[in-house]
KEROPA-695001 format. One record per residue (C-alpha): residue in one letter; x, y, z; residue number from 1. Coordinates in nm, 2 decimals, padded with zeros to 4 digits. Each point is the difference from the previous one (the first is absolute). Layout:
pt aa A | east X | north Y | up Z | i NUM
...
This chain:
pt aa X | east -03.21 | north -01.51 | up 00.36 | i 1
pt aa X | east 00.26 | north 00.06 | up -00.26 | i 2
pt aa X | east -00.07 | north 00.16 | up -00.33 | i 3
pt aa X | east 00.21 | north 00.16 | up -00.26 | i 4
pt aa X | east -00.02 | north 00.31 | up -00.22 | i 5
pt aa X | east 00.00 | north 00.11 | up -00.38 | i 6
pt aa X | east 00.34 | north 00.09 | up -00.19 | i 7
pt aa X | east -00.13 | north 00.36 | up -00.11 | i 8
pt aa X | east 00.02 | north 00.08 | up -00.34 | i 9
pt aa X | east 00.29 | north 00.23 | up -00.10 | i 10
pt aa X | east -00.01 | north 00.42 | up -00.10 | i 11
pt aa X | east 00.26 | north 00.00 | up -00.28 | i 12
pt aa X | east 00.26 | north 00.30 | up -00.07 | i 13
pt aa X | east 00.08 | north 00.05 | up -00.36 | i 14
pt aa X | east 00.36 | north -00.10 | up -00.12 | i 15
pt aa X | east 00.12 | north 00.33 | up 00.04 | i 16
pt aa X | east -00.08 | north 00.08 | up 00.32 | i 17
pt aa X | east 00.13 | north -00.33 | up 00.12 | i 18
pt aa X | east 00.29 | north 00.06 | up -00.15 | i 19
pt aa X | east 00.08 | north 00.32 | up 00.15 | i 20
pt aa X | east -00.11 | north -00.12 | up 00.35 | i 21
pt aa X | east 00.29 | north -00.29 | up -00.03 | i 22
pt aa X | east 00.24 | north 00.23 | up -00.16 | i 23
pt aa X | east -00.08 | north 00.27 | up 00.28 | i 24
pt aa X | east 00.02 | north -00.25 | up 00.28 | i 25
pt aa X | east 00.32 | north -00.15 | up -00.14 | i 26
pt aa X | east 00.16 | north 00.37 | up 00.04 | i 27
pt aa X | east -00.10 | north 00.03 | up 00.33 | i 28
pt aa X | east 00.07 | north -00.28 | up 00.19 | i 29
pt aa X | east 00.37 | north 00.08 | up -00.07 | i 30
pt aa X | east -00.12 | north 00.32 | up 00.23 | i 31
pt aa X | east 00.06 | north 00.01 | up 00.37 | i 32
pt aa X | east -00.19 | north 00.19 | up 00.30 | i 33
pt aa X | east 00.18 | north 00.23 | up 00.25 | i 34
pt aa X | east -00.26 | north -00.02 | up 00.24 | i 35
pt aa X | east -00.22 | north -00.28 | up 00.17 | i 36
pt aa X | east 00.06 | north -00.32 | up 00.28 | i 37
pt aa X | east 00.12 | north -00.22 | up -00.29 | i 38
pt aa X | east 00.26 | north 00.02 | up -00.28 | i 39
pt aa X | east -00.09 | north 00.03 | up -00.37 | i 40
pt aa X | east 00.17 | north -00.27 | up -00.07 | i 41
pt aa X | east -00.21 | north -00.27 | up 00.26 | i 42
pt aa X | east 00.26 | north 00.03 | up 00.25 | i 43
pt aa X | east -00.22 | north -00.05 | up 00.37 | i 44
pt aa X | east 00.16 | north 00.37 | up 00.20 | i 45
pt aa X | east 00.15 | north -00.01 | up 00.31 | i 46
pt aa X | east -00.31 | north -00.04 | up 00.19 | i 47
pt aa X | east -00.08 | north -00.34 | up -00.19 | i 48
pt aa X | east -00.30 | north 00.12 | up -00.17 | i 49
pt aa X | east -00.06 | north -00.11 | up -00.31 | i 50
pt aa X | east -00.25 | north 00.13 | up -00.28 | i 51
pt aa X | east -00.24 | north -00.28 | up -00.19 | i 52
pt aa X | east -00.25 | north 00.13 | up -00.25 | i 53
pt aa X | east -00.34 | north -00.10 | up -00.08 | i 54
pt aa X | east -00.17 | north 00.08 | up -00.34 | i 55
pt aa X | east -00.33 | north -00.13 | up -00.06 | i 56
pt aa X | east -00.37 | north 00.09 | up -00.05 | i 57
pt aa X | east -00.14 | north 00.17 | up 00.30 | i 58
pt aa X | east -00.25 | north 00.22 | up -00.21 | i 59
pt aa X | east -00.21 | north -00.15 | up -00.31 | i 60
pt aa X | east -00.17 | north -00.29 | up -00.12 | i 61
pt aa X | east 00.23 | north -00.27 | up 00.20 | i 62
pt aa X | east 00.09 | north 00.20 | up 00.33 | i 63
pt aa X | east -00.18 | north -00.29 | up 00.21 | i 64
pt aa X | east 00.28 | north -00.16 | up -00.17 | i 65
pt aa X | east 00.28 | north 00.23 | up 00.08 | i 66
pt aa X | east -00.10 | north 00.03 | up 00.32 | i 67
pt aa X | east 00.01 | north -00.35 | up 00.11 | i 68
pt aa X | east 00.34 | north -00.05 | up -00.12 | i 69
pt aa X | east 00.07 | north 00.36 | up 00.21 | i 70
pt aa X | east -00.14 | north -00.23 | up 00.30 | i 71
pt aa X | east 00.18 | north -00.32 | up -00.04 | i 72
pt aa X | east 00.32 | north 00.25 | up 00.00 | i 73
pt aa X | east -00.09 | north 00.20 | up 00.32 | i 74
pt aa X | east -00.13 | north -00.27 | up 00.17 | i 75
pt aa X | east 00.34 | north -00.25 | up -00.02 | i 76
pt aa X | east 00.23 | north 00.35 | up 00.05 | i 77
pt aa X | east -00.20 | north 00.05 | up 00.32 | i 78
pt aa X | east 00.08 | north -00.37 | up 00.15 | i 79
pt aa X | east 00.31 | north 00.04 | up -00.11 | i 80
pt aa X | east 00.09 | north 00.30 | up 00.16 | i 81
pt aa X | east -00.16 | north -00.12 | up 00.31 | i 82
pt aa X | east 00.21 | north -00.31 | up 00.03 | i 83
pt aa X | east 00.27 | north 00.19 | up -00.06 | i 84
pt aa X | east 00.10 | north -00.20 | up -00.33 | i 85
pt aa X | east 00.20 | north 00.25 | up -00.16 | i 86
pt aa X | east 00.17 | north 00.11 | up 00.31 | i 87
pt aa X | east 00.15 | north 00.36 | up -00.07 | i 88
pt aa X | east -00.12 | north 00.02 | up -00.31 | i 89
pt aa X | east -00.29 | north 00.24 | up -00.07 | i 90
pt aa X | east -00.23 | north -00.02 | up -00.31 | i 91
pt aa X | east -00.13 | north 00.28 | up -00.09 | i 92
pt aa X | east -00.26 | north -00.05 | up -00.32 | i 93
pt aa X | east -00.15 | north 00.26 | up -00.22 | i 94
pt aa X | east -00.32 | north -00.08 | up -00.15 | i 95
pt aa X | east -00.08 | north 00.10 | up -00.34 | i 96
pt aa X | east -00.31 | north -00.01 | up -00.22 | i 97
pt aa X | east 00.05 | north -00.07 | up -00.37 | i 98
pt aa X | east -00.34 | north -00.09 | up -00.10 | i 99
pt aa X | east 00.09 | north -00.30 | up -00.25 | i 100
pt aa X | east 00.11 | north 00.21 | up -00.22 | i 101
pt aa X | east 00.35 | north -00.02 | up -00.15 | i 102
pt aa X | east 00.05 | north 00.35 | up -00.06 | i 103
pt aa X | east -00.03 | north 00.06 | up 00.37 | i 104
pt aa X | east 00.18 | north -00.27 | up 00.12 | i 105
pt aa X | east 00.35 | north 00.04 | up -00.19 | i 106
pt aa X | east 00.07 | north 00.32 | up 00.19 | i 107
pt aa X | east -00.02 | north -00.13 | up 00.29 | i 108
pt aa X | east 00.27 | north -00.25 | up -00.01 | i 109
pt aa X | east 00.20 | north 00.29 | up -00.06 | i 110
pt aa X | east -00.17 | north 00.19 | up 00.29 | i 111
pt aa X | east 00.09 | north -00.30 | up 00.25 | i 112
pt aa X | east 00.34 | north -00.08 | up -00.18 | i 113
pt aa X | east 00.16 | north 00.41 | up 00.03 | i 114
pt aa X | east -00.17 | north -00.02 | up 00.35 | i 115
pt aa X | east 00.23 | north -00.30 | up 00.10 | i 116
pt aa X | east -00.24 | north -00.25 | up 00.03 | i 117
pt aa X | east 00.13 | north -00.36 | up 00.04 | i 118
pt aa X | east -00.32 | north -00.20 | up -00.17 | i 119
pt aa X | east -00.33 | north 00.07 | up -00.12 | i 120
pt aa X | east -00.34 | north -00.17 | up 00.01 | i 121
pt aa X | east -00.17 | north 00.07 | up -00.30 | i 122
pt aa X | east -00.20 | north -00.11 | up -00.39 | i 123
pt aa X | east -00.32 | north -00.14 | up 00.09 | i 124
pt aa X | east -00.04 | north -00.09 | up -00.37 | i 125
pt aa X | east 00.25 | north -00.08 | up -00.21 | i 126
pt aa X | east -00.03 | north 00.23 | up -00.29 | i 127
pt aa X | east 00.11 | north 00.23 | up 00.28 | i 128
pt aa X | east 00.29 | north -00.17 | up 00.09 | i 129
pt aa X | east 00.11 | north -00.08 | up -00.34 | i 130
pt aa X | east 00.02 | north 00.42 | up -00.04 | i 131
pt aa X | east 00.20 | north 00.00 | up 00.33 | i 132
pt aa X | east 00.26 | north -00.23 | up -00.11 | i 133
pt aa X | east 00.26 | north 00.26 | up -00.11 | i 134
pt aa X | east -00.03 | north 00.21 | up 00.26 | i 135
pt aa X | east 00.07 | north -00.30 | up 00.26 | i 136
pt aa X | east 00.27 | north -00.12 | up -00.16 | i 137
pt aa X | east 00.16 | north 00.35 | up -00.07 | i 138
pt aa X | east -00.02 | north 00.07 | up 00.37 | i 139
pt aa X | east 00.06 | north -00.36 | up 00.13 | i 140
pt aa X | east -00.31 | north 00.00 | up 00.18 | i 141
pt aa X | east -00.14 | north -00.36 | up 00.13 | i 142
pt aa X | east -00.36 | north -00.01 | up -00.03 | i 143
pt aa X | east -00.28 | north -00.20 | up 00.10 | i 144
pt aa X | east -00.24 | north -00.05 | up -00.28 | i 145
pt aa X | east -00.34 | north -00.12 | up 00.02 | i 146
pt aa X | east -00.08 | north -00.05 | up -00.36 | i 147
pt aa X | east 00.03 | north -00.35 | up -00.14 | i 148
pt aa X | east 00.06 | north 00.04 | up -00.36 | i 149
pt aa X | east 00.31 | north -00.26 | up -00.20 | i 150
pt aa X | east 00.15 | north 00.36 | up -00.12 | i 151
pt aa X | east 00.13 | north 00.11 | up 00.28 | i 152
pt aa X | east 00.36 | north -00.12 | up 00.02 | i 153
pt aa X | east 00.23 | north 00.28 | up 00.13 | i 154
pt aa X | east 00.23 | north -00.07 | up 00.28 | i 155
pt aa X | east -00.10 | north 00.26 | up 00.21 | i 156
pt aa X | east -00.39 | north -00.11 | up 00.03 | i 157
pt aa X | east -00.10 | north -00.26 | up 00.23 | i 158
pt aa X | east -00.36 | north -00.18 | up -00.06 | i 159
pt aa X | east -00.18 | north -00.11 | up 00.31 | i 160
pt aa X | east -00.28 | north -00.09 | up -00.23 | i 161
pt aa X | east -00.06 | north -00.32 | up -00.14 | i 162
pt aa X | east 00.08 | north 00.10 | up -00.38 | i 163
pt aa X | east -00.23 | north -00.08 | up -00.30 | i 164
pt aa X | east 00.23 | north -00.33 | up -00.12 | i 165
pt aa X | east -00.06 | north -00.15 | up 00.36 | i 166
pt aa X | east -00.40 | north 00.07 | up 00.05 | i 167
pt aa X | east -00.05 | north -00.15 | up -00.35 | i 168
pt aa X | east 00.24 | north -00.28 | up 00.10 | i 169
pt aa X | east -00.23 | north -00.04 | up 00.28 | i 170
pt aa X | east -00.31 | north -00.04 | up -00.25 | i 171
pt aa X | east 00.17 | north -00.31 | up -00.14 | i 172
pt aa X | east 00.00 | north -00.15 | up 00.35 | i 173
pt aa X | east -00.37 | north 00.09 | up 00.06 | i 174
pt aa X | east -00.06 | north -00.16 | up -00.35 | i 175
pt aa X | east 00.18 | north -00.35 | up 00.11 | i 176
pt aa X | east -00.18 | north -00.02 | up 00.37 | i 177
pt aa X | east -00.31 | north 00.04 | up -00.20 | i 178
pt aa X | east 00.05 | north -00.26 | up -00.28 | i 179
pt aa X | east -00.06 | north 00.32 | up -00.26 | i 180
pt aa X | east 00.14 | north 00.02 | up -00.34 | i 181
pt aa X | east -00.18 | north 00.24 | up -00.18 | i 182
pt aa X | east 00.05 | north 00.37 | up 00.07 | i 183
pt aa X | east -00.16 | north 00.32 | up -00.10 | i 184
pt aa X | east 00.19 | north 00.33 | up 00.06 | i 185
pt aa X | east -00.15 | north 00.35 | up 00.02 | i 186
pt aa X | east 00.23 | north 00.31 | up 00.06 | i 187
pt aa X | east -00.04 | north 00.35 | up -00.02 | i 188
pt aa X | east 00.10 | north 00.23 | up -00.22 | i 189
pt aa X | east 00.20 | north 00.23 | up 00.15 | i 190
pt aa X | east 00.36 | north 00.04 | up 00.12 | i 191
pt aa X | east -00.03 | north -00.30 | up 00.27 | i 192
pt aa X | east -00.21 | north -00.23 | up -00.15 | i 193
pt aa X | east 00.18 | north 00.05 | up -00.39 | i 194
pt aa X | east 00.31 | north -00.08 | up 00.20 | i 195
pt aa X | east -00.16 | north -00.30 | up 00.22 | i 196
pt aa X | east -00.15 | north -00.13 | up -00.29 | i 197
pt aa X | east 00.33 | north -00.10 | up -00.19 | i 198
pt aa X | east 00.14 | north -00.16 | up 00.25 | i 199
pt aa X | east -00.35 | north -00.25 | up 00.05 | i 200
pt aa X | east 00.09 | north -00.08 | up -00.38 | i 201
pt aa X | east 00.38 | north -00.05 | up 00.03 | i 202
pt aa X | east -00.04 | north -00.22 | up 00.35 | i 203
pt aa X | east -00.31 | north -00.17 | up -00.07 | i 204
pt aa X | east 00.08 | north -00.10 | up -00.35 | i 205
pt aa X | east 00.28 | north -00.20 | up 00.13 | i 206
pt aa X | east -00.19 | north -00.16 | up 00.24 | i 207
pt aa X | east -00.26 | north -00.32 | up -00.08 | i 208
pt aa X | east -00.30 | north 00.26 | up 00.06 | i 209
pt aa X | east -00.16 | north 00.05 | up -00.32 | i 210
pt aa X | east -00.13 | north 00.42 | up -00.06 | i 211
pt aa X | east -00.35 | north -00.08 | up -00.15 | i 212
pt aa X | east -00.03 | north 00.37 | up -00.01 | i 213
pt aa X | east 00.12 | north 00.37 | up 00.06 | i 214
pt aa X | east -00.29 | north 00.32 | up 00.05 | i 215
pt aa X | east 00.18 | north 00.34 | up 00.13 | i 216
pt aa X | east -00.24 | north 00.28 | up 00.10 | i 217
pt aa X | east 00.04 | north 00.34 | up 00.08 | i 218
pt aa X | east 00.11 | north 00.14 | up 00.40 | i 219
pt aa X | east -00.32 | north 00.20 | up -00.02 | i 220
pt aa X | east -00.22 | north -00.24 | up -00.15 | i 221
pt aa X | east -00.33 | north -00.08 | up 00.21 | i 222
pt aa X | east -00.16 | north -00.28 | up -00.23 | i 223
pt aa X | east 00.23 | north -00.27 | up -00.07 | i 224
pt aa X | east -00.31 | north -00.25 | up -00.12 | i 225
pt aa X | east 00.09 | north 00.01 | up -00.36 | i 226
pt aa X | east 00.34 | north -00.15 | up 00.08 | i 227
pt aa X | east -00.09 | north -00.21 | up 00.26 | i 228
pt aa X | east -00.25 | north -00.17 | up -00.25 | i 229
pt aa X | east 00.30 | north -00.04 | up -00.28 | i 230
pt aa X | east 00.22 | north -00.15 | up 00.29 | i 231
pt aa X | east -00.31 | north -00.25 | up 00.10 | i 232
pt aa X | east 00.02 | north -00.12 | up -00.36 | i 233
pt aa X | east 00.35 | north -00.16 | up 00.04 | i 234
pt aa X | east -00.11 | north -00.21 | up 00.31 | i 235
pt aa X | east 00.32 | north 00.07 | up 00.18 | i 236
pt aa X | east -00.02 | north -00.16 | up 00.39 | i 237
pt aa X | east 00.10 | north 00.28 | up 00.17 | i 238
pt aa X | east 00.13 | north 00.37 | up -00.12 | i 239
pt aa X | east 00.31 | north 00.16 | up 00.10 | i 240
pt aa X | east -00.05 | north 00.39 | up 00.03 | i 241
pt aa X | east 00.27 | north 00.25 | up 00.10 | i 242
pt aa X | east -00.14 | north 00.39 | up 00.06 | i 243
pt aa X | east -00.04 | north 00.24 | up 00.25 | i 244
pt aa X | east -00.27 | north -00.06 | up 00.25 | i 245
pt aa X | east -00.30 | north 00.18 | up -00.09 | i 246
pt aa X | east -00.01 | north -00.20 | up -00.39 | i 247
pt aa X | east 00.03 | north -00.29 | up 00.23 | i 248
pt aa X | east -00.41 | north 00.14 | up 00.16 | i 249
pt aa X | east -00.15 | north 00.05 | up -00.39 | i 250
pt aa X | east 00.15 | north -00.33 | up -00.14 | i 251
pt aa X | east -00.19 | north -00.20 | up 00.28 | i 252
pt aa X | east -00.32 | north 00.20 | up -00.01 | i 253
pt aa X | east 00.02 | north -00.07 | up -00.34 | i 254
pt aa X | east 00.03 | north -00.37 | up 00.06 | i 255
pt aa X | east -00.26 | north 00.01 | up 00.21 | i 256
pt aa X | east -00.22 | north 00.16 | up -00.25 | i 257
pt aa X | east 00.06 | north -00.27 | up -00.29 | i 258
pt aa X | east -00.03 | north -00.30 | up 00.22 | i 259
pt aa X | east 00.37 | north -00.07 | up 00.00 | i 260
pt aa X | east 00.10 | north -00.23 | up 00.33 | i 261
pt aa X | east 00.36 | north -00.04 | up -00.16 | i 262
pt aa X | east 00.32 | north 00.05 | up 00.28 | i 263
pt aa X | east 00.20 | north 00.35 | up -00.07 | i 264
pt aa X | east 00.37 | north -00.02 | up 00.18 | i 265
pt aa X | east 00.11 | north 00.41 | up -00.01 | i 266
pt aa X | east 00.33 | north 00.10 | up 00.10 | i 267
pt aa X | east 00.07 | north 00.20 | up 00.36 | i 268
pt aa X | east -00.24 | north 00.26 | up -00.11 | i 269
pt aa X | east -00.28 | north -00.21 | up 00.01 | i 270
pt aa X | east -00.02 | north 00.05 | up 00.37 | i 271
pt aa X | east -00.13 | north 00.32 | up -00.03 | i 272
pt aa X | east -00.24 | north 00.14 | up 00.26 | i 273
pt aa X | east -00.19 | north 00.16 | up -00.24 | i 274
pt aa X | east -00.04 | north -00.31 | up -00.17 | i 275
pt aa X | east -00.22 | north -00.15 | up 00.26 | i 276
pt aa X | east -00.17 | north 00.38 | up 00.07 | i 277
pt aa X | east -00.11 | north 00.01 | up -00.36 | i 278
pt aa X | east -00.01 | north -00.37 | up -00.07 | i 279
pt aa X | east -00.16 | north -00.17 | up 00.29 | i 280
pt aa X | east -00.09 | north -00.36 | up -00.03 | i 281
pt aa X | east 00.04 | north 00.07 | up -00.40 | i 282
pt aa X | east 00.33 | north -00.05 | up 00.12 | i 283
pt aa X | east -00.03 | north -00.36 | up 00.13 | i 284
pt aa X | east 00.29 | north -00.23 | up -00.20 | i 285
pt aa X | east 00.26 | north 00.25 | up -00.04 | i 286
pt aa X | east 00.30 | north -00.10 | up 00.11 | i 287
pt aa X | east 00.33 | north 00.19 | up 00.06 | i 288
pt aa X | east 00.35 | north 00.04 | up 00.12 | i 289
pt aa X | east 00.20 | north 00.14 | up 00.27 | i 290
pt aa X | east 00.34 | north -00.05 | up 00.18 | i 291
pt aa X | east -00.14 | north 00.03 | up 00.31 | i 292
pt aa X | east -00.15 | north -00.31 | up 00.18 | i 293
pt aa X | east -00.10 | north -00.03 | up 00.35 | i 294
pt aa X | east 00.19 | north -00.34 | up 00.08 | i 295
pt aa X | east 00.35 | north 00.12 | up 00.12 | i 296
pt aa X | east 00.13 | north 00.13 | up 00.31 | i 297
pt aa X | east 00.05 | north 00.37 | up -00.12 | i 298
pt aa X | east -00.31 | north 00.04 | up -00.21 | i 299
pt aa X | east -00.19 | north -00.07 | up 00.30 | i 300
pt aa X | east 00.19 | north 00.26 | up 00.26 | i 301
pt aa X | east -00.03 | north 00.24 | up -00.32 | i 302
pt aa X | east -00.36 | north -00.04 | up -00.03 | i 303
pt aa X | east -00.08 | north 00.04 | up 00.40 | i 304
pt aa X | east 00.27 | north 00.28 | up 00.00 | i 305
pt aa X | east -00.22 | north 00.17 | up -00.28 | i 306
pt aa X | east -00.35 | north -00.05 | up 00.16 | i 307
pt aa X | east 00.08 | north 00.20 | up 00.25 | i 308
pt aa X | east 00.19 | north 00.25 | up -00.18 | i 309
pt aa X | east -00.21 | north 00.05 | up -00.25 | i 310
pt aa X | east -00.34 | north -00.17 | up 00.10 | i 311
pt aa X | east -00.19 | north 00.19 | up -00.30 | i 312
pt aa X | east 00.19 | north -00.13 | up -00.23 | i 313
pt aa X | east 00.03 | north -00.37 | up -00.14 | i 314
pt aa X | east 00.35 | north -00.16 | up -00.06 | i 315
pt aa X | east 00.09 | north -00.01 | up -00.31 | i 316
pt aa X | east 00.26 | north -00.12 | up -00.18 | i 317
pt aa X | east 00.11 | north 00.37 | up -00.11 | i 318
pt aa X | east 00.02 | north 00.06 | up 00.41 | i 319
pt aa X | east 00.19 | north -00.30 | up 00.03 | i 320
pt aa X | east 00.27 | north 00.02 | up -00.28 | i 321
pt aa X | east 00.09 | north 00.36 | up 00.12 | i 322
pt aa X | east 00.02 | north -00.08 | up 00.36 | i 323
pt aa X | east 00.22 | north -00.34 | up -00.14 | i 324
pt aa X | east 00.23 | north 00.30 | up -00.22 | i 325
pt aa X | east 00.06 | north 00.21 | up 00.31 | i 326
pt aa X | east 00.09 | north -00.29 | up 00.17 | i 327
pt aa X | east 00.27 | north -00.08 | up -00.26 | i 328
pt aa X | east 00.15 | north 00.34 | up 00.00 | i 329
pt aa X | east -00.04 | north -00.06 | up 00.43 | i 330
pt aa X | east 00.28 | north -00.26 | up -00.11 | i 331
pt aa X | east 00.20 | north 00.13 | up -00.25 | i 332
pt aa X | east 00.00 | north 00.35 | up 00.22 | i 333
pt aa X | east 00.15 | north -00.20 | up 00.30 | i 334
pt aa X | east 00.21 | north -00.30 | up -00.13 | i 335
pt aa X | east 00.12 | north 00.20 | up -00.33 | i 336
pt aa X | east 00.06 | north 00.37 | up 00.10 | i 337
pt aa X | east -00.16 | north 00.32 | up 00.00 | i 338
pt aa X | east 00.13 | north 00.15 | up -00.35 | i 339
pt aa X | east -00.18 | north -00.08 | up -00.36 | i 340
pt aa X | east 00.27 | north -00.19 | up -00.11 | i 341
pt aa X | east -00.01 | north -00.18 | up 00.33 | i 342
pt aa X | east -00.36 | north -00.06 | up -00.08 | i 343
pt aa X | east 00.02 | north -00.08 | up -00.38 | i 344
pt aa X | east 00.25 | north -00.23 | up 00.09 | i 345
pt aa X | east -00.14 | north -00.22 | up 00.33 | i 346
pt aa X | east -00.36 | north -00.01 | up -00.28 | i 347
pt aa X | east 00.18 | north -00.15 | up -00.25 | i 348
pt aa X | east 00.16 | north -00.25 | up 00.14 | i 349
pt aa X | east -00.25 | north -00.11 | up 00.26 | i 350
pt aa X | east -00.12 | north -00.36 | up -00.12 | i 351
pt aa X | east -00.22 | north -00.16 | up 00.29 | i 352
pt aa X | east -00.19 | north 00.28 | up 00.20 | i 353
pt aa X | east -00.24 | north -00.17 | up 00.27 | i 354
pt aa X | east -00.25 | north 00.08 | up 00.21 | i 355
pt aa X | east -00.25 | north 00.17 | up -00.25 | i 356
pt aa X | east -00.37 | north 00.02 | up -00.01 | i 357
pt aa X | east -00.01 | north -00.04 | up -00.39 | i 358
pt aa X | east 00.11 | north -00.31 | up -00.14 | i 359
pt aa X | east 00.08 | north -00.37 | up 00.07 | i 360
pt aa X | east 00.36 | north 00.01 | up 00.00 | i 361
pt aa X | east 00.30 | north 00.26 | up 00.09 | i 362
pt aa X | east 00.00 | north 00.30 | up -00.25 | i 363
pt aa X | east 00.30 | north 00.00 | up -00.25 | i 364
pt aa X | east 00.10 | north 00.33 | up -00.09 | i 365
pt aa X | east 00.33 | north -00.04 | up -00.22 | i 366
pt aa X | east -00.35 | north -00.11 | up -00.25 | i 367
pt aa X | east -00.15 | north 00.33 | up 00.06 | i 368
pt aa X | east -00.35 | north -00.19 | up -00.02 | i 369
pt aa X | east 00.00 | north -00.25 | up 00.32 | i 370
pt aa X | east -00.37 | north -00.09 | up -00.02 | i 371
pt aa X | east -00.07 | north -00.32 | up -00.24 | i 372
pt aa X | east -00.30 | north -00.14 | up -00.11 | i 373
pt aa X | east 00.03 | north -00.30 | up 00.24 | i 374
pt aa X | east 00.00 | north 00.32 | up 00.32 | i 375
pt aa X | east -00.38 | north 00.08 | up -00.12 | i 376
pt aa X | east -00.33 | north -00.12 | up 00.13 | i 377
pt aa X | east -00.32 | north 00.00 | up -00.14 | i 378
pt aa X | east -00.30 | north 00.15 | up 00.17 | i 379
pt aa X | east -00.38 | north -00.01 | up -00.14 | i 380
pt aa X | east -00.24 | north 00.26 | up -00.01 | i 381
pt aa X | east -00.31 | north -00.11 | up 00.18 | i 382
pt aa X | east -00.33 | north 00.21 | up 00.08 | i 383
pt aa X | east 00.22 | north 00.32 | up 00.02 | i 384
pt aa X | east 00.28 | north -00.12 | up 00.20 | i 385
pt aa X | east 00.32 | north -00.20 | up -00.10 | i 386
pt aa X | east 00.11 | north -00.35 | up 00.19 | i 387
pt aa X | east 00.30 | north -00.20 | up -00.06 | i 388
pt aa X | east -00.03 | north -00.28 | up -00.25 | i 389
C-alpha cells in the first residue's frame, strides 16, 4: 500500500542570521581541506571514493519523513554497490540532521562543500531550500531537493518532486474527468500553503474552472467547521486544498461533523499516514497525488525490493523519489565523472533519464523539475487505507 507524507511546516531564521549564514558560507567554500579521502574541491581521490551529503530531518516533528528519504538512499546505494554499478568508484555518504530548520541546514552545505563532497541530498521543505540557495551556488554543489515550491529556480538545485504549478495542473485534469466546474480552495496560512495558494489563483484562474470560494486556516488549527460551513455556502463541486498532512485529518473530521459529502483533491501531502491514524473513515473521499504508481516495470521491482528491505515501513513516494535521486547521481557518477563539475555538468544536460520508479515518462533534468502533472496519480482514502483511483 502506498501512502504519502506531510510537507512540514518551516522554523524560520531572522534576516540577519540568514544573511550571515550565506555570507559565511560564501567565504568558506573558497576554503580547502588538507586532510580526508576526497578533495575540497569534489575531486573523487585516488582510491575512487567520492563524498555525497545528506541533510534532512532525522530528529523532530518530520523525522519519519527524513528517514524514509534516508532509506530510499541506502537502499538503491546498496544494490548498486552490489552489482557493481559504479565499478571503482566508492561512495562514501555523510548523513546529517538539520531538523527543517534553515538555520541548521545552510552550514551544512558548507560542511559537505569544504569536505569535498561531490552532491548532496537535502531540503525536505522548501523554505529550507530557498535559504540554502546561496550556499549551493557559491560552492557549486548539485543537490537533490525534495520540496516542490515554483521559487526554487537556482541551477544548482534539482527537484525530484512534482512542484506546486504541476500538482495544481493536475487538479484541472481531475476537474475535466469529473465534469466539475466549480471549485472551492482552502490553504493554510503558513509559509507552504501562503505560497501554494497563489499559485491555485494564478493557474486556476486561467483555466475554465470557476473559484466559488477561498477559506485559509491556521497549521495548528483543530476546528475548521466555521470555514467549512462558509465554503458549503458557495456550492462548489469539489474543493481543491493544498497543506501539510495533519490540516488535511481536521478539515475532514470537520466535514464529517457538518454533513458535508463534497470530494476534497489535496496535494502529495494528503497521503499522510497520520491522516488515516487520526482521520479514519472521516477520511473516506479524499483524494491525493503522488508520482509514484504501481503500473511500470521499476516501480514494481522498487516496491518488492523495499518490502523486504524495509518490511515496517510502507512505500512511499518520499522512499521512492530518493531511491529514483540516488539512482540519477548512480548515472551521472559513472557516465559523467567523478568531480562536481563532472556532476553539475552530466545533471544539467541530462534530458531523458529512464528506468525510474517515479513518473510516467523519462526524467528531464536540463528542467531541473522532471515530474509533470500528467506523471501523477491519484489515490483515495478509503476506511483508513489509500487505493489507486
Amino acid at each position: 500500500m502506498f501512502h504519502s507524507r506531510r510537507p512540514a511546516r518551516w522554523i524560520p531564521a531572522t534576516t540577519r542570521t540568514t544573511l550571515a549564514l550565506v555570507l559565511a558560507v560564501t567565504a568558506l567554500s573558497a576554503c580547502t581541506l588538507d586532510s580526508g579521502s576526497v578533495t575540497a574541491s569534489g575531486e573523487a581521490s585516488e582510491s575512487g571514493e567520492v563524498l555525497v551529503g545528506v541533510a534532512l530531518p532525522f530528529s523532530g516533528a518530520v523525522s519519519r519523513t527524513g528517514n524514509l528519504y534516508r532509506k530510499g538512499i541506502e537502499l538503491r546505494l546498496k544494490q548498486a554497490e552490489e552489482a557493481g554499478e559504479l565499478g571503482d568508484i566508492s561512495v562514501k555518504v555523510d548523513y546529517q540532521d538539520d531538523a527543517n530548520n534553515p538555520s541548521e541546514a545552510v552550514p551544512l552545505v558548507t560542511r559537505f562543500a569544504q569536505a569535498g563532497a561531490v552532491a548532496m541530498f537535502g531540503a525536505h521543505s522548501s523554505p529550507v531550500a530557498l535559504a540554502q540557495a546561496n550556499a549551493v551556488q557559491a560552492a557549486g554543489l548539485p543537490e537533490f531537493v525534495f520540496g516542490a515550491s515554483n521559487s526554487i529556480k537556482n541551477p544548482f538545485q534539482y527537484q525530484v518532486n512534482a512542484r506546486d504549478s504541476e500538482q495544481i495542473r493536475n487538479v484541472i485534469n481531475f476537474a475535466a474527468r469529473n465534469n466539475f466546474r466549480r471549485v472551492g480552495l482552502f490553504t493554510d496560512t503558513g509559509a507552504y500553503g501562503t505560497s501554494a495558494k497563489q499559485q491555485l489563483d494564478a493557474i486556476l484562474g486561467e483555466s475554465d474552472l470557476e473559484i466559488v470560494g477561498s477559506e485559509t486556516f491556521e497549521p495548528t488549527a483543530s476546528n475548521l467547521a466555521p470555514q467549512l460551513v462558509s465554503l458549503r455556502r458557495k456550492n462548489p463541486d469539489f474543493v481543491a486544498m493544498f497543506s501539510f498532512g495533519t490540516p488535511y485529518a481536521a478539515v475532514v473530521k470537520g466535514k464529517a461533523e457538518i454533513g458535508w459529502n463534497v470530494p476534497i483533491v489535496g496535494n502529495v501531502a494528503a497521503g499522510d499516514i497520520a491522516v488515516g491514524e487520526i482521520a479514519g473513515k472521516d477520511a473516506d473521499g479524499l483524494y491525493f497525488m503522488t508520482p509514484l504508481g504501481d503500473d511500470t516495470p521499476a516501480s514494481r521491482a522498487l516496491a518488492e525490493s523495499w518490502a523486504k528491505a524495509y518490511p515496517e515501513d510502507p512505500l512511499t513516494f518520499e522512499g521512492a523519489t530518493s531511491y529514483d535521486a540516488m539512482t540519477v547521481l548512480i548515472r551521472a557518477l559513472s557516465e559523467g565523472g567523478t568531480s562536481r563539475q563532472a556532476v553539475q555538468e552530466w545533471l544539467s544536460k541530462a534530458t531523458a533519464i529512464e528506468g525510474l520508479a517515479c513518473g510516467k515518462s523519462p526524467w528531464n533534468l536540463t528542467e531541473r523539475a522532471p515530474i509533470k502533472a500528467d506523471d501523477l496519480a491519484f489515490r483515495l482514502w478509503k476506511t483508513g487505507e489509500t487505493v489507486a483511483v
